[in-house]
C-alpha positions, 0 to 999 in steps of 0.5 A, a space after each residue: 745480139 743483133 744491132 741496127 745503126 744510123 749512118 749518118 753518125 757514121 764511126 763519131 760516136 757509139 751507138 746501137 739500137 737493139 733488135 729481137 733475137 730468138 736466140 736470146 733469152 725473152 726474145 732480147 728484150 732489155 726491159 726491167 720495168 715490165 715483169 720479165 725475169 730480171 736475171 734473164 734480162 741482165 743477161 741480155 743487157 751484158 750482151 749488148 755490153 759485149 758485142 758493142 765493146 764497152 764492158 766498162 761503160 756506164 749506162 744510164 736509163 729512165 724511168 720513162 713516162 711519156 712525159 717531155 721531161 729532159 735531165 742532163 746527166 753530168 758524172 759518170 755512174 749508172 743508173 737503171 741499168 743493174 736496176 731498175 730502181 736506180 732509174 732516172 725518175 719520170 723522164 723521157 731524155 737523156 742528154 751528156 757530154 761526158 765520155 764512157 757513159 751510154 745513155 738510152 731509151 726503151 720503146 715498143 712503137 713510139 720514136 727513139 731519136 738518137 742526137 750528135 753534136 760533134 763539135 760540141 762532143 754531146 749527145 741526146 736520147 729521146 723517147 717521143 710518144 704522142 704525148 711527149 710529141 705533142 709537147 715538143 719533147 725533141 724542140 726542148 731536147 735540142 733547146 737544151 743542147 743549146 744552152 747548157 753545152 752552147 750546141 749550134 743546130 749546124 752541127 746537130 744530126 739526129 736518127 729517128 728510129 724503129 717506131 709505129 709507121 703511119 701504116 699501122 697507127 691508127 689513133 682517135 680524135 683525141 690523139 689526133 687532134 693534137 696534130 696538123 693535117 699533114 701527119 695524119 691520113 683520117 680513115 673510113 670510120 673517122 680516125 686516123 693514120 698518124 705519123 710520129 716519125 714526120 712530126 718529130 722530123 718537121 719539129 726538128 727542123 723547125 728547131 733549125 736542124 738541116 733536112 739532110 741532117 736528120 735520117 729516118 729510119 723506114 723500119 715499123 715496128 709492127 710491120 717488122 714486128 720479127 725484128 721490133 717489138 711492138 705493143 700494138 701488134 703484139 696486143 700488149 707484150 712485155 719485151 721492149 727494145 733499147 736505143 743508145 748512144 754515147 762518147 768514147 
């Protein structure tokens, strides 16, 4: 199982974000929802398990639909992991302040963004597509940091990971339309190069996270279409890559 990791977490909390792997069964896709065997794909996921240490964890998944819906997660018990059917239904982040839990997001081109609060002991996982981006889904996902556990944004650091770069996401006017000028680059044929990885940054810091606080990761998922999966690149694939974080 290969992993990648956020620096700016450091050793203070647990946290990986798979990549693919030739070795492993479906290339090291952890994706339930999408058709693939599911016997293969537990496989990978008691892998991930293993190599991260915490066999006994509960992990918790959603079902995620591009949404902006936020759930906290307040007893430690796995959902969507042995099954899909158990997911957290219709939602697109995950917040817990409880320990031996991991809590994840599956992507294949929109942004993972993984949240810590040391202080507080919480942490966060975001899936921000357009949509989810356009509705301010990490804006929220801090808000609630704020009011259920009393986070203070001094003490947020968030990794924005492996996604679609401004590189090679070209979308329509009606995706781009909903962004500022400054996260998109219009082309010849009148669409345009948009940047998810610089909104979600802007968003966090107009929430009043610190810049220094916040990494981007450079990795896109079609450019480094050997490590991620991408949907685009790969014109539709079932194989999805999953980012986690949790408390020891």
């Amino acid at each position: 199982m290969k992993l990648c990791h956020f620096d700016i977490f450091e050793d203070r909390c647990l946290h990986a974000i798979t990549q693919k792997n030739t070795t492993l069964p479906l290339r090291g896709s952890v994706a339930l929802h999408t058709g693939e065997p599911q016997k293969k794909v537990l496989q990978n996921r008691q892998k991930l398990l293993k190599k991260l240490g915490v066999s006994d964890f509960d992990v918790v998944l959603a079902n995620q639909t591009h949404s902006s819906n936020i759930i906290i997660i307040e007893q430690n018990e796995s959902k969507g992991w042995d099954s899909g059917k158990s997911a957290i239904d219709d939602c697109d982040g995950l917040i817990t302040n409880k320990k031996n839990i991991l809590i994840g997001v599956m992507s294949a081109d929109c942004v993972p963004i993984l949240l810590y609060d040391d202080t507080r002991q919480v942490v966060a996982a975001i899936h921000a597509g357009w949509r989810g981006t356009r509705d301010g889904i990490i804006t929220k996902a801090v808000d609630k940091m704020i009011t259920a556990f009393g986070c203070r944004t001094s003490d947020i650091v968030a990794g924005i990971g492996p996604s679609i770069g401004v590189c090679c996401y070209e979308v329509g006017d009606d995706v781009g339309a909903n962004f500022d000028d400054e996260f998109k680059v219009e082309t010849s044929n009148g669409k345009y190069m948009l940047d998810l990885k610089r909104v979600n940054q802007n968003q966090l810091i107009k929430a009043g996270l610190k810049k220094e606080s916040i990494e981007v990761l450079s990795l896109c998922t079609s450019c480094d279409n050997d490590k991620f999966f991408s949907f685009r690149k790969e014109r539709g694939c079932s194989g999805r890559f999953l980012s986690i974080i949790g408390l020891r």
